[in-house]
Each structure stands twice: as structure tokens, then as C-alpha cells.
C-alpha distance (Angstrom), angle and dihedral (degrees) to the residues before:
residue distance angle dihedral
X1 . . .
X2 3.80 . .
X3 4.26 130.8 .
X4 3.97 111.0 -124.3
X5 3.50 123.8 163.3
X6 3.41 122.9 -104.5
X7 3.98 130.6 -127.7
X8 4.25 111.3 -174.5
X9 3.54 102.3 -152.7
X10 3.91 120.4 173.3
X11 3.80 79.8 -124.9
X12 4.08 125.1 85.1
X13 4.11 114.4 -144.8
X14 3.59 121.1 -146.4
X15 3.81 121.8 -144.8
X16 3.98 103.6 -99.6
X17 4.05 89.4 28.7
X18 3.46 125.6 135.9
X19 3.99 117.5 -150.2
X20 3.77 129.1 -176.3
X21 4.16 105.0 -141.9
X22 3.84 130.5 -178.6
X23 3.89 108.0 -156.1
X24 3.71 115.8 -164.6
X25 4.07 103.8 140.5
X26 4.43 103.9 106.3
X27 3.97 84.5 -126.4
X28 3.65 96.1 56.4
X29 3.76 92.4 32.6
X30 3.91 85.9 66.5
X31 3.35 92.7 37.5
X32 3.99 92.8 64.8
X33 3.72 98.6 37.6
X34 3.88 78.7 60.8
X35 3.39 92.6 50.4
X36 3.72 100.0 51.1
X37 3.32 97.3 40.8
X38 4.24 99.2 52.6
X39 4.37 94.9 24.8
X40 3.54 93.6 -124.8
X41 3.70 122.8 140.0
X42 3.92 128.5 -119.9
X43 3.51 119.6 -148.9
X44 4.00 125.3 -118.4
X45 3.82 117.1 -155.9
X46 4.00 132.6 177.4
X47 3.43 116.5 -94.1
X48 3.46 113.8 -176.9
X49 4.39 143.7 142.9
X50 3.94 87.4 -56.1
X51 4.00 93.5 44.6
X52 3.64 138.9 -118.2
X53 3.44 125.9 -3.4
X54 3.62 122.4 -124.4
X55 3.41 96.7 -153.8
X56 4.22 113.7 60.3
X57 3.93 132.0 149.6
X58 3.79 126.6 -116.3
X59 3.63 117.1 -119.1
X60 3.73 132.2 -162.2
X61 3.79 126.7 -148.2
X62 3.68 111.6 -105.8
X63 3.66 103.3 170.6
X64 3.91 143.4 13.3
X65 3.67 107.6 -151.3
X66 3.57 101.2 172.8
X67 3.97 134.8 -3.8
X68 3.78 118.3 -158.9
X69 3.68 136.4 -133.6
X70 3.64 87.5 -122.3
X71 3.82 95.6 50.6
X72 4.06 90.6 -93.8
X73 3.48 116.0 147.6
X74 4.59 135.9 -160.7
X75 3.96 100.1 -164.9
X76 3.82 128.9 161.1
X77 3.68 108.7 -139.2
X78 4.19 124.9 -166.8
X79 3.66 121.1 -138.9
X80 4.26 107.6 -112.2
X81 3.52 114.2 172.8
X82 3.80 136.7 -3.6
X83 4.12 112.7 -130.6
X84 3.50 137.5 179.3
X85 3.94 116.5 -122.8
X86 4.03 105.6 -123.6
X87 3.83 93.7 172.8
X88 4.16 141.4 -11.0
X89 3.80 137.8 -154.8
X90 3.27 130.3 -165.6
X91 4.17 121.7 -129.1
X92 3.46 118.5 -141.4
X93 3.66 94.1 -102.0
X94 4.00 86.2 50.3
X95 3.61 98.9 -103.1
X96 4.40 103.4 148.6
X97 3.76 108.6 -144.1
X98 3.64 110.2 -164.4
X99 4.21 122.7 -144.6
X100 4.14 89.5 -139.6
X101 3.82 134.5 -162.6
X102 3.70 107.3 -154.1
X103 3.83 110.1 -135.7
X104 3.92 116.6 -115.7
X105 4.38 111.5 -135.7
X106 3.32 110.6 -131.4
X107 3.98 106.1 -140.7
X108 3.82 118.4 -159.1
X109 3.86 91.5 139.3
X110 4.22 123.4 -159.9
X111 3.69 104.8 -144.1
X112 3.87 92.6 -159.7
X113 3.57 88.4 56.7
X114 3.99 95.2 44.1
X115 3.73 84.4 48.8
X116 3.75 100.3 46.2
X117 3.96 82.2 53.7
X118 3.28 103.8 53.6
X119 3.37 97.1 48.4
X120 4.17 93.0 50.4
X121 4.17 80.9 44.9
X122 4.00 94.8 54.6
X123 4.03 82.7 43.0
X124 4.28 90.6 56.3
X125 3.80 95.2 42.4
X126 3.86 95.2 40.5
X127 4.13 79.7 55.6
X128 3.81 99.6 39.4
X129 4.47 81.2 57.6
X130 3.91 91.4 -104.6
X131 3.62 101.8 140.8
X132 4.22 100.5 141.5
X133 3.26 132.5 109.0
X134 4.16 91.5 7.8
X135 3.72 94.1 175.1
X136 3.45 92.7 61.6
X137 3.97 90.2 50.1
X138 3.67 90.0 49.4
X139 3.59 97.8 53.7
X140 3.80 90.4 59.6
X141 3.95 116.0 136.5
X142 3.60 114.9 147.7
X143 3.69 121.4 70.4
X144 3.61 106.8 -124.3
X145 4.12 79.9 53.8
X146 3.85 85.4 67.2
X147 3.43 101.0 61.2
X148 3.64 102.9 45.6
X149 4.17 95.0 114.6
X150 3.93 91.4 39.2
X151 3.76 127.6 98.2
X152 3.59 107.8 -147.4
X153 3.81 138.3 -169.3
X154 3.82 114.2 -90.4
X155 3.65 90.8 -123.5
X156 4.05 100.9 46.0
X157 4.34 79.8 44.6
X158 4.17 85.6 55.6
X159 3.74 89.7 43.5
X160 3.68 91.8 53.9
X161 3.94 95.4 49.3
X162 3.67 88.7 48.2
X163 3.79 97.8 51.3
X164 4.32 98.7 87.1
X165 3.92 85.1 -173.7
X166 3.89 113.9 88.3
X167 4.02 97.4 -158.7
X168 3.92 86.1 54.5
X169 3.65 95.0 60.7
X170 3.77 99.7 42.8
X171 3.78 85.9 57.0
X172 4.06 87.7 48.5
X173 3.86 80.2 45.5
X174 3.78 88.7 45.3
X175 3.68 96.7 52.6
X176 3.99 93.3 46.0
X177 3.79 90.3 53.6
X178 3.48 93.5 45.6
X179 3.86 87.3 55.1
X180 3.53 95.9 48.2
X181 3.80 92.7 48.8
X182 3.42 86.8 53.9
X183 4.26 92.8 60.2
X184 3.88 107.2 81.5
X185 3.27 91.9 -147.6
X186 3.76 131.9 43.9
X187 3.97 148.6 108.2
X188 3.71 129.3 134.8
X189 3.76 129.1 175.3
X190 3.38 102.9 169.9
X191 3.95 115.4 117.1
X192 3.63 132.6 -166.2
X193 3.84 127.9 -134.8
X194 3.45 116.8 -136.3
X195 3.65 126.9 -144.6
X196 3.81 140.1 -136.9
């Protein structure tokens, strides 16, 4: 068990994903100073119509691109860990800070399916124009590996960070690549940056 604070965002981060944020609310302000200045992670969970989430993923501050003047703050922040939310407290300025389990994978991995996968993934990024550092696609094996370049629904990206069994979410992977295949004409790399 471990207390990070907590950032609902009406966006769910994946362990290995990078996201753009602009932080401007006091509570969160304080929250990243904290951050960058001890290297621990803060943990960003769904908040949407039916609440929060009680399962989120840690993330850990990769880069500062700009700090304000008035305390504002552009960072990009990678998904770590994902962690189940046993209990939250408020601060006084309203910041939640979670007392977190994080969730153990467990691997029992189908090599047909991890191969059937990565060759549908090389397919999608070959088409979206990705075509650097091939080796590194290649060498893919894990699921949340796969979707790196893909801009998923909120609720199949919960689903995924839910599912503790690896084989599970390479066939959820599976069956989303084999839809997008399917679509003659896609490919979109444009990302938005969400705000607090």
C-alpha cells in the first residue's frame, strides 16, 4: 500500500503512455511542484458522469516544457503503474490522495496471439506513416506496448487497466486491431492536452 495523490481527469492513462497536460488549478499546481521536486508519481484516474474511478495508473513526470510566472505548468507525463484506490482523503486545498494497491499482471502469454498482434500492429503504424525506429516496434510483446500510437476510447482504455490478466487484453487488443484493419481508411495522430 502506498499514498499518491490523485488527479481525476476525464482521460484514462495507460502504463507506458505519454500525455501532454497543462496544470493551472492551485491544488494540482502544488501537487506537481511536489512531484518534480521528490520523483514520485501521482496517480490519474477517470472521472467521468458515473464518478471516480477506482482503478487509475500512476504516472511519472518526464518532461517540463514550460513553467509559468503564475505557477502554471505544460508537462508530458508517462503512464507507470496501474493501482487500485483502497481509500482517499481530501487536503485542505482539495487535493484527494489515494492509499493504493498496485495491481499484480498475471503473465501466461499465447505466442500465436502476441504474434498475430504484432503483425496487425506493424500493419496500423506502417499506415498511420510511422516507419522509425522499426526494431523497437518489432520487438513489441506486452500489450500495453501495442497500443502506444493508438488513441483509444476512454472506456475500452479503463477496461484495459482493469483487466489484471495479460492474455485477456491482447485478445481485447486483438479484436480492436482487427476492427481497425477492417476500416479502409483511417490514421490519426493528433493528441489532445488536457487541462487541470
Amino acid at each position: 500500500m502506498k499514498d499518491i495523490p490523485l488527479f481525476p481527469l476525464n482521460i484514462v492513462a495507460l502504463p507506458k503512455e505519454k500525455i501532454p497536460l497543462h496544470i493551472f488549478e492551485p491544488r494540482y499546481k502544488r501537487m506537481i511542484k511536489n512531484s518534480i521536486n521528490s520523483g514520485e508519481p501521482f496517480g490519474i484516474v477517470l472521472q467521468d458522469q458515473d464518478g471516480l474511478k477506482s482503478i487509475g495508473c500512476s504516472v511519472k513526470i518526464i518532461n517540463v516544457i514550460k513553467e509559468y510566472p503564475s505557477g502554471e505548468f505544460d508537462i508530458i507525463v508517462e503512464g507507470q503503474q496501474c493501482f487500485q484506490i483502497k481509500n482517499k482523503v481530501q487536503e485542505n486545498d482539495n487535493l484527494w490522495v489515494g492509499t493504493v494497491s498496485y495491481l499484480k499482471d498475471r503473465y501466461n502469454i499465447n505466442e500465436d496471439l502476441i504474434d498475430k498482434i504484432r503483425d496487425q500492429y506493424l500493419h496500423i503504424i506502417l499506415k498511420l506513416g510511422v516507419n522509425e525506429d522499426m526494431e523497437r516496434h518489432i520487438n513489441k510483446n506486452k500489450s500495453f506496448d501495442f497500443i502506444e500510437f493508438i488513441n483509444l476510447p476512454n472506456k475500452i482504455k479503463q477496461e484495459l487497466i482493469e483487466e489484471d490478466n495479460e492474455n485477456k487484453r491482447l485478445t481485447i487488443i486483438n479484436r480492436i486491431f482487427t476492427a481497425v484493419m477492417s476500416i479502409s481508411n483511417f490514421g490519426s495522430n493528433g493528441q489532445q492536452i488536457s487541462e487541470a
